[in-house]
C-alpha positions as CSV (number, residue, x, y, z in Angstrom):
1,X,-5.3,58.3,12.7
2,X,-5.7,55.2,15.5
3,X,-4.8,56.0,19.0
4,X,-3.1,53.8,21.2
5,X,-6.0,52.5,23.1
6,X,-7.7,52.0,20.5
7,X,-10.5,54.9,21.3
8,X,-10.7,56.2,17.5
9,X,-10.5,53.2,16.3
10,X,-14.1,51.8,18.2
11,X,-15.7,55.5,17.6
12,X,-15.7,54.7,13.7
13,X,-16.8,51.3,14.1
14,X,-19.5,52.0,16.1
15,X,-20.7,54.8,13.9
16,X,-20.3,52.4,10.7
17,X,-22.8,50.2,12.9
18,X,-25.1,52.6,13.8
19,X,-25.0,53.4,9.9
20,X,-25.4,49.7,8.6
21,X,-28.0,49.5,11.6
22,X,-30.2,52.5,10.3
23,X,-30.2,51.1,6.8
24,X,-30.9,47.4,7.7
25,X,-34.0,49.2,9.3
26,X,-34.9,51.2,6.7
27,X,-34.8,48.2,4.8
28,X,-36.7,45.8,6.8
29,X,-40.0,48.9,6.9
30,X,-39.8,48.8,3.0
31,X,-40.1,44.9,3.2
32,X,-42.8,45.3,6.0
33,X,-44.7,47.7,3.3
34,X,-44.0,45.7,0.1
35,X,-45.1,42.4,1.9
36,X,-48.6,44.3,3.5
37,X,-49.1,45.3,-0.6
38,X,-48.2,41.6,-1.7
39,X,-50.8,40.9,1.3
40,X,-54.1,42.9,-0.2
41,X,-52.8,42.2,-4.0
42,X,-53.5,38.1,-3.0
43,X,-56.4,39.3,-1.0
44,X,-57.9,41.1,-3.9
45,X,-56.9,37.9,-6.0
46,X,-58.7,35.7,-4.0
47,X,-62.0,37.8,-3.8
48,X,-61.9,37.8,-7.6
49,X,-61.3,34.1,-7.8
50,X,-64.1,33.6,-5.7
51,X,-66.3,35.7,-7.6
52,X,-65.4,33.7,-10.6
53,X,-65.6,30.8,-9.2
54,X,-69.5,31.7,-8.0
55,X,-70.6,33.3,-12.0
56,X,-69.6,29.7,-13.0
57,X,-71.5,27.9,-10.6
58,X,-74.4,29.8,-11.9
59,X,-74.0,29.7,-15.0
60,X,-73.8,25.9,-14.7
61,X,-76.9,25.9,-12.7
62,X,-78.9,27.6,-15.5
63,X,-77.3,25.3,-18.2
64,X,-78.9,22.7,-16.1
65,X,-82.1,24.5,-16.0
66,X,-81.8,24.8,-19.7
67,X,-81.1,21.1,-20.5
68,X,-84.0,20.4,-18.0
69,X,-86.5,22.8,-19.9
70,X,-85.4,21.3,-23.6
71,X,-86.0,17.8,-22.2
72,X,-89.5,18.9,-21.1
73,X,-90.2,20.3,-24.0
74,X,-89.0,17.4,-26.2
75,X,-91.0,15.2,-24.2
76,X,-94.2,17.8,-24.6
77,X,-93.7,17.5,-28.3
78,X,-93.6,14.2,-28.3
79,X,-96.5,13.4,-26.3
80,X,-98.4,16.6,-28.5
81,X,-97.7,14.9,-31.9
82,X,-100.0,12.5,-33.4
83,X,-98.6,9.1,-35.3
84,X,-99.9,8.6,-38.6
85,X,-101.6,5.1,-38.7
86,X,-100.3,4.7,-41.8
87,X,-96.3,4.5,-41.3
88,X,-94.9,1.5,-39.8
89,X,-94.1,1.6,-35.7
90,X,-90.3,-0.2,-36.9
């Protein structure tokens, strides 16, 4: 039922705003929470990305050591072994 001036008529419109108002709030604190999760799920990401990234800077390090000890010790058996005189040097 409207009234002539119109009273009614802005009293349900205002309470249909306070309404869509309420729920746009509600709305924006879930965003606020599911963006602050989104924020420690990439934080947590980037620890273990870091993590990674410093087990494969080791582990090329000691692949380095390795290829570094083999080399020494190819170049100890080589100075350790004696040449036959008998076989050709070419």
């Amino acid at each position: 039922m409207m009234w002539r001036n119109g009273r009614r008529v802005v009293a349900h419109a205002w309470g249909h705003a306070r309404l869509a108002y309420a729920a746009l709030v509600a709305e924006n604190d879930s965003l606020r929470a599911d963006l602050r999760n989104a924020r420690a799920a990439r934080d947590q990401a980037i620890d273990l990305v870091r993590e990674l990234q410093a087990a494969i800077m080791e582990r090329n390090r000691a692949d380095l050591d390795l290829h570094h000890l083999r080399r020494e010790r190819e170049l100890h058996r080589a100075r350790s072994a004696q040449r036959d005189p008998t076989t050709l040097l070419h």
